[in-house]
C-alpha positions in Angstrom: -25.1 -76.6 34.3 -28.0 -74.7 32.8 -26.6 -75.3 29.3 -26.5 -79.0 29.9 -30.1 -79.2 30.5 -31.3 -76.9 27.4 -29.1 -79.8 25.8 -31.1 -82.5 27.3 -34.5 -80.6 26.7 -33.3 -79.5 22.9 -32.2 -83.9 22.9 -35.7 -85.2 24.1 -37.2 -83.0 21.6 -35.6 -85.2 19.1 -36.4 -88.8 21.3 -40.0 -87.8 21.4 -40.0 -87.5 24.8 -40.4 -83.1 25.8 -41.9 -84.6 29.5 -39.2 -86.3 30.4 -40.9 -89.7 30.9 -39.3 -92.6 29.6 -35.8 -90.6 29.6 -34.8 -88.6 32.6 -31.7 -85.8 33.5 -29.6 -89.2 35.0 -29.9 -90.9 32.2 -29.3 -88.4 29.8 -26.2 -86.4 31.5 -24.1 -89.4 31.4 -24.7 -89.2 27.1 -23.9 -85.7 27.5 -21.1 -85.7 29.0 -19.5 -88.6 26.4 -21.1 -86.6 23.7 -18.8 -83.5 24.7 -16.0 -85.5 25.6 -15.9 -86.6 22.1 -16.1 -83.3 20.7 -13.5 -81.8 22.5 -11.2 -84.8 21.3 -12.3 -84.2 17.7 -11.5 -80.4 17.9 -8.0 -81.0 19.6 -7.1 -83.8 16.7 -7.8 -81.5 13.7 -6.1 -78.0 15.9 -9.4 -76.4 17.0 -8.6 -74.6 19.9 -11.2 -75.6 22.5 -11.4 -73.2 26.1 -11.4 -75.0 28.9 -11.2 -72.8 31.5 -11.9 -69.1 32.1 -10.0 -67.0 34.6 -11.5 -64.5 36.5 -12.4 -61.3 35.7 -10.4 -58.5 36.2 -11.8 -55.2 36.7 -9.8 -52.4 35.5 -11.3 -48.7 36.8 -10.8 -46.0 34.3 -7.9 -43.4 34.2 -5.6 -46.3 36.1 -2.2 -46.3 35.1 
């Protein structure tokens, strides 16, 4: 979530608004969100692999057979 809001705060930068006034987190996440949808379509229609999920990490000790 903490890369959604450097999006917002690197977005209002470019609205003209860095306080946050006139265009708040609620009604900037929903543009977000559309925004990435978007770009995740775009990247799966011209076979740019896009990760969606991440599995856990496995921890594998040294000198393990």
């Amino acid at each position: 979530m903490s890369q959604a809001f450097a999006a917002i705060r690197s977005a209002r930068a470019y609205i003209n608004d860095v306080n946050g006034i006139t265009w708040t987190d609620a009604m900037l996440m929903p543009l977000l969100t559309e925004a990435y949808t978007e770009l995740v379509q775009d990247l799966d229609v011209n076979q740019v692999g896009v990760l969606k999920q991440q599995s856990t990490v496995i921890t594998v000790p040294a000198l393990t057979l």
